[in-house]
Structure formats: C-alpha cells, structure tokens
Phi, psi and omega in degrees: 000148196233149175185117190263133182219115195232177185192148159051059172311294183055047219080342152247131175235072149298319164309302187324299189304309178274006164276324164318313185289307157306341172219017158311177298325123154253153182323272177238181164236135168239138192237125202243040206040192189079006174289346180063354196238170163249205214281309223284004076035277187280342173283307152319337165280316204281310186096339188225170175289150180241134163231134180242132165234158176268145167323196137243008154245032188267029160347140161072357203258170187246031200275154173261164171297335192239161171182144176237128163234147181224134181254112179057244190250065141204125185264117178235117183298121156228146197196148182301314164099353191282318172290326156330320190066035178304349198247017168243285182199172188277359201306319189284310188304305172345272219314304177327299205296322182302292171314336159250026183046053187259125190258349153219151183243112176227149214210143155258206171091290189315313171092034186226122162302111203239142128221144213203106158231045162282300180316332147096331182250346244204097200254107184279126193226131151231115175272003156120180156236126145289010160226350190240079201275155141251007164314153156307158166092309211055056129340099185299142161227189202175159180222136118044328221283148139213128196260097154326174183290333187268007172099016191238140205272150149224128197222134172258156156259138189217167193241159178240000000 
C-alpha cells in the first residue's frame, strides 16, 4: 500500500499534480488541511480515496478538524495541527493521539517537515507544504508512507 501525505495546498495544485504523477499509483491521500480545494477536487486529482481535515485557512468546510484512519496495524490521527499550538511544540498534539490509541500522528500549519519518532510509541509526521514551504532550501514537499507485505510502515520525505 502507497499513501501519499501532503498539507498546506492552499489552493494551488500544481505541486499536488505533480506529486501525484510521480508517485503512482496511490492508494490513498491525507490531506492535512489548508487545502482550499474540496475532497472531490482532490479525489480528481488523486485518482484514489482522499482524507481530509480542515485548516485554519479552510473557511466555510464542512471537513472535521480531527480524522482517524487506519491502515494495517496503524490507527493514524490527522489534523491540521494549528489548534494543537504546533507551532511551540508537539506535546499536546501526542496526548490527543495518546488518548486515542493512535500509533501515528500526522498534522500541517508549520509548512516544515518533522519526522519524529523519539516518543517511542507514537510516530510523528508533517510533511512539509506542498506549495508554500518554509523549510531551509524551501523545497515544496510531501511524504510517503508505503506499508510492505509484512505490514511495517516506511516513510520518505520527497521534494517536488
């Protein structure tokens, strides 16, 4: 299984498109808000089911803030991450996914790419924005995720 995770669109998907093309065929899409577009939008694009969450520049959606997906043996939290105070630190966002018996968390907003498994139960992911980065280089990004036959998950970080 291939599951493409992307954040912070903001409406343009040109990045989108071309991540897409590049990593076909995919499963699914997580979308971690700030997309501006809605899912059947991103589901045309994708080609695949779209998950979605709303921003805080996400106006007017009817998208929830929170969503649970679960892919093989991982119950994954996705959320924008702006209500969280993601942008000090992930400490609160843990506790959400800890409460919610989530073995991955994955959240935007910052537009900076994290991977982050030092909490030891809880594998933390942002992938970055695909059109507006704020990374050094400012590189558009995006991850990853593909869960082999034997079910263990492995994730890239990828550049457009």
């Amino acid at each position: 299984m291939k599951i493409l995770i992307i954040s912070d669109s903001h409406g343009h998907n040109g990045n989108l498109k071309r991540a897409v093309e590049k990593e076909k065929p995919v499963d699914a899409l997580l979308h971690l808000g700030d997309s501006q577009s809605s899912e059947e939008e991103m589901s045309c694009l994708a080609g695949c089911p779209v998950y979605m969450v709303a921003g805080n520049c996400d106006y007017f959606t009817r998208l929830p803030m929170i969503r649970f997906v679960e892919f093989g043996k991982y119950r994954i939290m996705l959320t924008h991450g702006h209500q969280f105070f993601v942008t000090v630190d992930t400490r609160d966002l843990l506790e959400e996914a800890r409460i919610n018996h989530c073995n991955v968390v994955v959240y935007g907003h910052t537009h900076r790419p994290v991977m982050d498994g030092t909490d030891g139960e809880i594998l933390v992911l942002n992938p970055g924005s695909i059109s507006f980065p704020r990374q050094e280089g400012r590189y558009p990004s995006y991850m990853v995720m593909k869960i082999d036959d034997a079910g263990e998950a492995h994730v890239s970080l990828e550049y457009i």
